[in-house]
C-alpha positions, 0 to 999 in steps of 0.5 A: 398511888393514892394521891391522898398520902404523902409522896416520899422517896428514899435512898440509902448508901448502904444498898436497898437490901439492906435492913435499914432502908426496909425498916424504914419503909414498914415504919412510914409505909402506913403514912405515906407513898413510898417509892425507894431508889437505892444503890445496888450494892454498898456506897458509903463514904461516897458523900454527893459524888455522882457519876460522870463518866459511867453509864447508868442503868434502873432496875424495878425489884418490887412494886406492890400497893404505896410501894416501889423499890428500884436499884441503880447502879451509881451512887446515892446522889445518882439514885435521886436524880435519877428518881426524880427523873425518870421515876416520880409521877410528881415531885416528893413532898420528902426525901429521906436518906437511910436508916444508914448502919453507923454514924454520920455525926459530926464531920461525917455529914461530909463523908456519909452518902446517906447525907449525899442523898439529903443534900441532893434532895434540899438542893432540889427544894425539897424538905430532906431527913437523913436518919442514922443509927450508931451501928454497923452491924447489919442486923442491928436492932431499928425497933427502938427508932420507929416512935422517933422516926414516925413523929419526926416525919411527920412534923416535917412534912407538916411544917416543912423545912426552910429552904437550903435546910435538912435535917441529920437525925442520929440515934445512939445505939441501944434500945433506951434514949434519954430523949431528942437534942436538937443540937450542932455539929461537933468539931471532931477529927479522924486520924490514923486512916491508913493501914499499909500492908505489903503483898506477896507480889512485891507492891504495897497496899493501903486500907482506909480505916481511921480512928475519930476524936472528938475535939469537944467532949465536954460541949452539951450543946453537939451531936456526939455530947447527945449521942454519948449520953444516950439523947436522939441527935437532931442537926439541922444543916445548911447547904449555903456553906459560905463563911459570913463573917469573914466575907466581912472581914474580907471587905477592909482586905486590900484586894 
């Protein structure tokens, strides 16, 4: 390892062969010491879940000059800790999560493992990045983000983040963005999520599907307002989740 570099340590949820989690590895590779330790197989939706009850195992795919890539057989929160265990020679100066196909904007920062890792990384006091594109197809286009990505990066690693800080970085889909929005999360919420179906066998089964709506459209100041007009969304985000102002309230209750 060259001691000289930045340390970083990535994971994903969608697994670590998927093309985001390598692009992201040939954009920052030049800058830094790069070690992955990423699910052996998609984990979305699986948001700081870890593994209780489940043995789990590291697997070494891959280890050439700055890089090593491992799998783990848990979930993206299982793959930090284990990383940062049984893996790291010395504490990451970042954790990156992503680059996840599809967005975690708005109330998907709950759901979205790729922000697991994150979250999972800033509560471990290290500075945190989650970095998504607003698409699913597996061979999507990541060219597009590298500029972005790289000076992102590198600002935070130069000025760090406060503690209890990451930051959700999403990118619309296409090959032009108007520019960074460093903005909010937008209140929006997800209906219709379950398709019944019954088999042949005489039981039923459901699908979770969903269909999201965006309670604010006409609010510039959110990251779904920034994502539909074709700006990079930039949402820092807090892991202290307590509500201050009604912590106030709830002074003059009668208790």
């Amino acid at each position: 390892m060259d001691l000289t570099k930045p340390f970083i340590l990535i994971s994903n949820d969608d697994g670590y062969m998927a093309k985001g989690i390598n692009e992201l590895v040939g954009m920052l590779l030049p800058m830094a010491n790069i070690l992955i330790c990423a699910p052996d197989g998609a984990r979305s939706g699986f948001s700081c879940a870890f593994s209780a009850t489940t043995p789990l195992q590291l697997k070494l795919h891959s280890e050439s000059q700055g890089l090593q890539i491992w799998s783990c057989n848990g979930t993206p929160v299982d793959c930090v800790k284990m990383a940062l265990s049984e893996l790291c020679e010395r504490k990451p100066d970042l954790v990156i999560g992503g680059i996840n196909h599809g967005d975690n904007a708005s109330v998907n920062t709950h759901y979205s493992g790729t922000m697991g890792v994150v979250m999972e990384g800033c509560m471990k006091g290290i500075p945190s990045i989650g970095y998504s594109l607003c698409d699913h197809d597996p061979e999507a286009d990541f060219d597009p983000l590298k500029p972005y990505i790289q000076r992102i990066t590198k600002e935070v690693l130069k000025q760090g983040l406060p503690f209890g800080t990451c930051l959700n970085v999403n990118f619309p889909k296409g090959t032009e963005y108007q520019g960074v929005r460093v903005c909010r999360m937008a209140n929006g919420t997800w209906g219709n999520e379950l398709v019944k179906c019954h088999h042949p066998r005489q039981y039923d089964y459901y699908w979770m599907v969903g269909e999201y709506t965006n309670d604010e459209p006409e609010a510039e100041d959110t990251d779904n307002w920034a994502l539909t007009h074709h700006y990079v969304a930039i949402t820092p985000t807090t892991m202290d989740v307590t509500a201050y102002g009604l912590m106030e309230q709830m002074k003059g209750w009668k208790l």
